[in-house]
N, C-alpha and C positions, 0 to 999 in steps of 0.2 A: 472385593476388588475395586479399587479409586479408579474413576475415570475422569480426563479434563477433556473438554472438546472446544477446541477456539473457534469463531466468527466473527463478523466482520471486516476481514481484511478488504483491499482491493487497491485499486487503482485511482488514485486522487494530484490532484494540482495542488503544488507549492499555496500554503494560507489554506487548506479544505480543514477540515474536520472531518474524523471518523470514531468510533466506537466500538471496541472492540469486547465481545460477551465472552467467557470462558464457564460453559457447565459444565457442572461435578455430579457423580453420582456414585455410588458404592461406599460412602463415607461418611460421616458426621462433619456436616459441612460446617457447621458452628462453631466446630472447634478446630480448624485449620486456618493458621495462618498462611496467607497467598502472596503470591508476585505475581510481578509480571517481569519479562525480560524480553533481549530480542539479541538477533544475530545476524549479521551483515556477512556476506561472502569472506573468506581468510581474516576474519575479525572475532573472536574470540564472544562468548555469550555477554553478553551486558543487563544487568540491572537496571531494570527502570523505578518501579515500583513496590512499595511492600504495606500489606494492611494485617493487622491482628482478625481474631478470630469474631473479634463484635464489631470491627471496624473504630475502634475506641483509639488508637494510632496508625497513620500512615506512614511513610518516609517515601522519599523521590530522589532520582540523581538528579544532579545538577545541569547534565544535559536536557530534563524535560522538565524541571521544577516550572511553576508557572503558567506550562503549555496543556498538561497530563493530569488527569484525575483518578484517581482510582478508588474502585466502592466495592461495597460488596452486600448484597440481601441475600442472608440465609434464609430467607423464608422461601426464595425462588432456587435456591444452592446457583446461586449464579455470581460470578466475581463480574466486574466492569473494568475500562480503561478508558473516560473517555480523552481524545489525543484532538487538539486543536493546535490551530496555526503551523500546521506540517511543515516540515522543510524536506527538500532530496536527502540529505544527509540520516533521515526517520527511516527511509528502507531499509528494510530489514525482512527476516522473519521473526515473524511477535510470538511468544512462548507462553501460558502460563502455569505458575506452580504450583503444589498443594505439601504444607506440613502436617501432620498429625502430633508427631511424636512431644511436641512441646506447648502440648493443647491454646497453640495459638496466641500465648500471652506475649511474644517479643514480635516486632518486625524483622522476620529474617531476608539477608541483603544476596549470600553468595547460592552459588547454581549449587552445592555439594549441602548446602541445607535444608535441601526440598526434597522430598522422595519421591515425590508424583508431578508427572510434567505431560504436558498436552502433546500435540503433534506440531502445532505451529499453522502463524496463519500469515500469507505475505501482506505484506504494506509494501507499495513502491508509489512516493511522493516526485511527481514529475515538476521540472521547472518552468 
């Protein structure tokens, strides 16, 4: 049984930085490709994020490219996001996801290609 568990959300000012951990455990974390995603109140889930299963490609939307990082050590089964220069607009709840099935060689981008999903952790960027 996969599990994700998100941290670091919280409460930050417009320009803060945050960092956000997603552990896994019940799985062959080496070989899942991850995301990260988030969801804003009557706003539908949004991709942020996507890494293969060595971390050998990322991909970013273009609402965070250049703000947002994302890693992953499978030595720790722990995926990362780290989020700098926040804006209001970043709150959200922060999701992230786990693939198996396609032992992690592509960046997958939409919510219906991940079978394993976290509980979610808030961000709300104040102005």
């Amino acid at each position: 049984q996969v599990q994700l568990e998100e941290s670091g959300g919280g409460l930050v000012q417009a320009g803060d930085s945050l960092r956000l951990s997603c552990a896994a455990s019940g799985g062959t974390f080496s070989l899942a490709a991850m995301g990260w995603f988030r969801q804003a109140p009557g706003k539908d889930r949004e991709f942020l994020a996507g890494v293969t299963s060595y971390g050998g490609s990322t991909r970013y939307a273009d609402s965070v490219k250049g703000r947002f990082t994302i890693s992953k050590d499978n030595a720790k089964t722990t995926m990362y996001l780290q989020m700098n220069s926040l804006k209001p607009e970043d709150t959200a709840v922060y999701y992230c996801a786990a693939d198996f099935s396609r032992m992690g060689a592509v960046v997958l981008t939409t919510p219906r290609e991940y079978d394993y999903w976290g509980q979610g952790t808030q961000v709300t960027v104040s102005s």
